[in-house]
C-alpha positions as a printed NumPy array, in Angstrom:
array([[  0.   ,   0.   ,   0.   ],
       [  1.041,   3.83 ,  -0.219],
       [  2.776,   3.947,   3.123],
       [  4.549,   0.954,   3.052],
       [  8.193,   2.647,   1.609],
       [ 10.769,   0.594,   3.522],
       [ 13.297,   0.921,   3.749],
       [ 12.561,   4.655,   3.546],
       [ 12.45 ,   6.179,   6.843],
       [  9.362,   8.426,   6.819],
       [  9.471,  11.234,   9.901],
       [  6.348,  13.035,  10.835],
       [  7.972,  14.842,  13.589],
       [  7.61 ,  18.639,  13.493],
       [ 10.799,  20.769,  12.95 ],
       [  9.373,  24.579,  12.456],
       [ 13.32 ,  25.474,  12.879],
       [ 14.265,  23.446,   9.651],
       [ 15.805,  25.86 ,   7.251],
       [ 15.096,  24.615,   3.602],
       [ 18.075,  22.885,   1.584],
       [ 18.23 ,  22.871,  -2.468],
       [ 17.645,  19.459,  -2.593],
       [ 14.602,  19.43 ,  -0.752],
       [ 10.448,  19.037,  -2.387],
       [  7.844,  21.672,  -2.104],
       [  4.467,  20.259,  -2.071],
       [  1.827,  22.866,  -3.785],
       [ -1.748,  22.089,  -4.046],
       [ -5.003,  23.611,  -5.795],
       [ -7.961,  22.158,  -4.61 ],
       [ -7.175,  17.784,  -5.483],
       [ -4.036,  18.963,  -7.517],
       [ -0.216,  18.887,  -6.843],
       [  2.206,  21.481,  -8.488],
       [  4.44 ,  18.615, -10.576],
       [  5.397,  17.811, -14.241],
       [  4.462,  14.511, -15.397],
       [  6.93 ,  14.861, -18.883],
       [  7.777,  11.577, -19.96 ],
       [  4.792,  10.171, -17.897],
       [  7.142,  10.522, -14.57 ],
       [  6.24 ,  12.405, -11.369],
       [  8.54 ,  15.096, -10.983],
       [  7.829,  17.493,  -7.666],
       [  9.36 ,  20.797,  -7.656],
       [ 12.517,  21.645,  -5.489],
       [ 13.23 ,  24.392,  -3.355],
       [ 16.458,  25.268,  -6.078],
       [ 13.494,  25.494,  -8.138],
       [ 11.813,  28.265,  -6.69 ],
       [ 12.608,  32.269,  -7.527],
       [ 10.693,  32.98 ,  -4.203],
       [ 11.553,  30.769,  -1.075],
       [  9.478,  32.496,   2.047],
       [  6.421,  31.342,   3.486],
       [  7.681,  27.868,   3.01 ],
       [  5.98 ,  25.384,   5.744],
       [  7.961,  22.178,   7.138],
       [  6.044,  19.211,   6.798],
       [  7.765,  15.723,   7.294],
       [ 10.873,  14.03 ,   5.51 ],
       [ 11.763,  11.093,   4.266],
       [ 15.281,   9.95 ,   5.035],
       [ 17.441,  13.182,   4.241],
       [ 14.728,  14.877,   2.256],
       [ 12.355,  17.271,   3.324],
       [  9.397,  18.309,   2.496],
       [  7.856,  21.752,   2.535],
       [  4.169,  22.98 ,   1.803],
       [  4.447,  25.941,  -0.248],
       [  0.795,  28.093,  -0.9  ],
       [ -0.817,  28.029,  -4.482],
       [  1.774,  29.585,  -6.807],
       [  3.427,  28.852, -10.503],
       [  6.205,  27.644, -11.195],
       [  8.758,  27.102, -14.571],
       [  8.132,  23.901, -16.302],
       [  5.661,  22.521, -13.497],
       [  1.72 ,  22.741, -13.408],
       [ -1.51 ,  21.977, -11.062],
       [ -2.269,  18.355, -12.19 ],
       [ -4.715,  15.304, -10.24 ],
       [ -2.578,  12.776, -10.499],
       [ -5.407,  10.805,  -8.418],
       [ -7.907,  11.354, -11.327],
       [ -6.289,   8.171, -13.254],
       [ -3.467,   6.693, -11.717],
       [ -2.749,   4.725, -15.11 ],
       [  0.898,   5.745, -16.855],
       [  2.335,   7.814, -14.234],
       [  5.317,   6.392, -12.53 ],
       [  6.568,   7.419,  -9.612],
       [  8.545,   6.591,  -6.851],
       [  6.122,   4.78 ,  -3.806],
       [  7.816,   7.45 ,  -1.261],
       [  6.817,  10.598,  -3.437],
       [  3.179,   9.288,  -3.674],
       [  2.808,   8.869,  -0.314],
       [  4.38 ,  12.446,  -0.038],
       [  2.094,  13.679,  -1.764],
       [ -1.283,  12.422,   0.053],
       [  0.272,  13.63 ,   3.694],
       [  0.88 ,  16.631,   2.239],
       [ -2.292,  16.871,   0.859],
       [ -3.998,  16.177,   4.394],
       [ -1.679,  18.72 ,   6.23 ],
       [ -1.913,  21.248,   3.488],
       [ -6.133,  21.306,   4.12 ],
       [ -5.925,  21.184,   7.862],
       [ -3.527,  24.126,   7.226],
       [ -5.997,  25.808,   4.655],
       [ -9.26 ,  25.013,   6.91 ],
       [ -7.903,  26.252,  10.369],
       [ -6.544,  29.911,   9.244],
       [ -9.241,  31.249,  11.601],
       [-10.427,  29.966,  15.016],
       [-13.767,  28.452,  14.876],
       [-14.531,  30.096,  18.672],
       [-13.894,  33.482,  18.283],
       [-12.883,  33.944,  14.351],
       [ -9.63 ,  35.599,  15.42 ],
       [ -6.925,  34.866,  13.023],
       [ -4.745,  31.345,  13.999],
       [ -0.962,  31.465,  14.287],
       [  1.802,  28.586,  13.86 ],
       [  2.821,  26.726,  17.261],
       [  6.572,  27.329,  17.717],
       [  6.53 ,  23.841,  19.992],
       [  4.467,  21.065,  18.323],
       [  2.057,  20.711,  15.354],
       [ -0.624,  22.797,  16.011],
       [ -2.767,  26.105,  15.265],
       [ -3.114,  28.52 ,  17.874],
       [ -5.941,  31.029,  18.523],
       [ -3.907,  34.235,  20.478],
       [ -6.807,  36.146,  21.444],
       [ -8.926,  32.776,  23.053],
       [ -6.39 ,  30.875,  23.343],
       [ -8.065,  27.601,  21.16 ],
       [ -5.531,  24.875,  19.803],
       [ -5.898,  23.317,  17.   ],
       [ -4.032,  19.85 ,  16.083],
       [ -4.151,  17.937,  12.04 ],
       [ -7.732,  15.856,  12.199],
       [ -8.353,  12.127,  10.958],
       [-11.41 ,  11.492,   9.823],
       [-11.751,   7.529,  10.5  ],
       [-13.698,   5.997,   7.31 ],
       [-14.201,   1.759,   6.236],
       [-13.216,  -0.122,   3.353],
       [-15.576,  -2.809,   3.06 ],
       [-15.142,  -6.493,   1.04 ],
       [-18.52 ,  -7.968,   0.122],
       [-18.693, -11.7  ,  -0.674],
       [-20.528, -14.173,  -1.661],
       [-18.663, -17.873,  -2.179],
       [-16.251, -17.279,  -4.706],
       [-17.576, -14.001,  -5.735],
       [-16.701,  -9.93 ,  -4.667],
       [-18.828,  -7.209,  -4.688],
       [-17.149,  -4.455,  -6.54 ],
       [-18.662,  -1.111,  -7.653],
       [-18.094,   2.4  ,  -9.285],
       [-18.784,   5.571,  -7.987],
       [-21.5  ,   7.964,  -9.263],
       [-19.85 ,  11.598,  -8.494],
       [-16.698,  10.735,  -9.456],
       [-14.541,  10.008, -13.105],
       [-12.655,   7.254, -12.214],
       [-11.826,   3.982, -14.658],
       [-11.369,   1.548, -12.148],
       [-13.593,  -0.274,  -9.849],
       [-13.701,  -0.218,  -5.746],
       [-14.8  ,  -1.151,  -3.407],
       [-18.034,  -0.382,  -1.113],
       [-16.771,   2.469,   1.359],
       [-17.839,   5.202,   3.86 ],
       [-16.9  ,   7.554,   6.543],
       [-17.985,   6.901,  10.605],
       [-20.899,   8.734,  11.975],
       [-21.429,   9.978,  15.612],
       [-22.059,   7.356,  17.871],
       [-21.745,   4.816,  15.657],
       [-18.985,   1.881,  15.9  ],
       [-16.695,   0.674,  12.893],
       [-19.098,  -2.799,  12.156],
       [-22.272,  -1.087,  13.084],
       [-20.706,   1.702,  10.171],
       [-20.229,  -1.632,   7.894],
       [-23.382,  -2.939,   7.943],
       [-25.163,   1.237,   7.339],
       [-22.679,   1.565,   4.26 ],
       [-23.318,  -1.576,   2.615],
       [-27.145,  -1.44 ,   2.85 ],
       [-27.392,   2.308,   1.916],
       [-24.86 ,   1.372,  -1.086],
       [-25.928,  -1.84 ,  -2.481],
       [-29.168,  -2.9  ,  -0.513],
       [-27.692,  -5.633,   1.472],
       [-27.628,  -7.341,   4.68 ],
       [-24.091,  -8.47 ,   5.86 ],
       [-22.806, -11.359,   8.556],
       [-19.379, -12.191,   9.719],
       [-17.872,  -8.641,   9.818],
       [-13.988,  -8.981,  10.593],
       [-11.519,  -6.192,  10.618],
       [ -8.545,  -6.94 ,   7.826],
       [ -6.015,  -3.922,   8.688],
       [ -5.516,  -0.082,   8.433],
       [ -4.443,   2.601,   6.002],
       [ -3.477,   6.208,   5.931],
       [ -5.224,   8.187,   3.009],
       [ -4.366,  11.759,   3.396],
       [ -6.557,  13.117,   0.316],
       [ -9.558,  13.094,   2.42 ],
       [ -8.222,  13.879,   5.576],
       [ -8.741,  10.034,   6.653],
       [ -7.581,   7.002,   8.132],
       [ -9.044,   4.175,   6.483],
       [ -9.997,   0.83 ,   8.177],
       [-10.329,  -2.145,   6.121],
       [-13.173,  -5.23 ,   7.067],
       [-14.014,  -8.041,   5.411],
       [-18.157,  -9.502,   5.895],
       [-20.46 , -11.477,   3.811],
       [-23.702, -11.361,   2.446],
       [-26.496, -12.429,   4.533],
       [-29.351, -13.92 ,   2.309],
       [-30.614, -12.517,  -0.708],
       [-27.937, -11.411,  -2.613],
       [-29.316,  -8.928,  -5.569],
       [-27.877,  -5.38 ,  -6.003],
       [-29.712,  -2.814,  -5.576],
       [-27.828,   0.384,  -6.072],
       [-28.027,   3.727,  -4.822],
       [-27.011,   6.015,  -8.048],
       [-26.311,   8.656,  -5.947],
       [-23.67 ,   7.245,  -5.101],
       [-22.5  ,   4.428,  -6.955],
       [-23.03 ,   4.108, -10.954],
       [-22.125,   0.316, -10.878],
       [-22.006,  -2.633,  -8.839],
       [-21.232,  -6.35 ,  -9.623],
       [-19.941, -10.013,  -8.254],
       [-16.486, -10.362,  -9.364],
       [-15.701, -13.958,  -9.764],
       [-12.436, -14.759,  -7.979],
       [ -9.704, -15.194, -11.033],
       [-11.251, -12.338, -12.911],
       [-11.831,  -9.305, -10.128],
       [-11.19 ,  -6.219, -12.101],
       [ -7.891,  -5.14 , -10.382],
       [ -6.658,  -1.331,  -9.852],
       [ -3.103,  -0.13 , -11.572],
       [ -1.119,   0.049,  -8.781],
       [ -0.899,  -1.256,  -5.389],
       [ -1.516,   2.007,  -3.485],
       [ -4.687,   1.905,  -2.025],
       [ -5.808,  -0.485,   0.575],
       [ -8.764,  -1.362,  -1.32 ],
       [ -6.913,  -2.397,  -4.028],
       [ -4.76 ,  -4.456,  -2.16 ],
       [ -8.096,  -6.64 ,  -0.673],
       [ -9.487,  -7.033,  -3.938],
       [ -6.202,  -8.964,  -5.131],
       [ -5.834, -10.644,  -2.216],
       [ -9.668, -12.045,  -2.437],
       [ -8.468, -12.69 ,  -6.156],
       [ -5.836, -14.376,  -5.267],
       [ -7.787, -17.035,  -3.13 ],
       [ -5.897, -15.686,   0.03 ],
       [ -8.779, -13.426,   1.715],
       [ -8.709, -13.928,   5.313]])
């Protein structure tokens, strides 16, 4: 999956004091885009030698020697806003600088979301100590959020439910997923998404393992279930525009092994589903 970059060291400690070196990547975003050329279909992020203007620059994280700082929406020579989320087909890129890319994403909209406090709408400052927002008139802190969300494998025998969503252009298929309400637990979360999605009742719910996925702001938490009696699809198109049993052999796989979800549909492909 995305995070898993050994034997790259990633550290998520917070250095405000880090002075930027040449060598080091600025992350830019504009809305779900990254400042980056894709030229010969690779992922190139911009360096701080690549910048005319260098202030304002924001430490993030690094990865072994490298850091990595958020820079706010600008231009820059040779590089240009692209979502290279949209269709992860024919870019390559190094695992480390994807994952890169969807912290910084997640820090860059707690960073873009918190500029004012939401008590008393004073303007926020940087926290010279730890990562954090602070309000200076009420005092309010504000720390990054993770918004906890489920993965959820559907199956039936020998089959996997796998779907498409309705609001969104992407070629490949997934699989059925949500975000935890208030007062609700993870399975209890299962079984809402899958009925609301497909129409479903679901038995056997077992948690498979977790995933960071910083371009929505969550952590994502991956369960395995299966279908309790009838088994017919009924969709909801607001939200999904397809949904079908994937016999095992010939699941429709994603292009890369990123995502978590793609990871459980080859493993149920693969006959070794937990």
């Amino acid at each position: 999956m995305i995070q898993d970059i050994k034997p790259h060291q990633f550290d998520n400690q917070y250095h405000p004091e880090r002075e930027p070196e040449p060598d080091d990547y600025v992350l830019s975003y504009q809305s779900q885009k990254i400042l980056c050329n894709t030229t010969g279909e690779e992922l190139r992020l911009p360096r701080v030698k690549d910048l005319s203007k260098k202030e304002n620059l924001i430490y993030l994280f690094s990865i072994d020697e490298k850091a990595f700082f958020l820079m706010p929406e600008t231009a820059g020579v040779s590089y240009s806003y692209q979502n290279v989320w949209r269709n992860r087909r024919g870019i390559k890129a190094e695992q480390e600088l994807m994952f890169a890319v969807a912290t910084g994403k997640h820090l860059s909209h707690w960073y873009r979301t918190n500029r004012f406090c939401g008590c008393c709408g004073h303007a926020t400052e940087h926290d010279k100590k730890e990562r954090a927002l602070i309000c200076p008139s009420c005092g309010n802190k504000v720390y990054p959020r993770l918004v906890p969300a489920v993965i959820i494998a559907v199956t039936n025998g020998d089959t996997i439910l796998v779907t498409k969503y309705g609001d969104r252009d992407l070629p490949f298929y997934a699989l059925v997923a949500g975000f935890v309400e208030i007062g609700e637990t993870l399975e209890e979360c299962v079984e809402r998404e899958v009925m609301e999605e497909v129409g479903l009742h679901v038995k056997n719910i077992r948690y498979y393992k977790s995933q960071p996925w910083g371009i929505v702001d969550d952590v994502l938490m991956g369960f395995w279930c299966e279908v309790d009696g009838d088994p017919t699809i009924h969709l909801d198109h607001q939200e999904l525009k397809e949904g079908i049993w994937a016999k095992r052999g010939e699941v429709p796989l994603q292009p890369d092994h990123f995502s978590l979800t793609g990871e459980m549909m080859r493993v149920f492909d693969e006959g070794k589903a937990p």
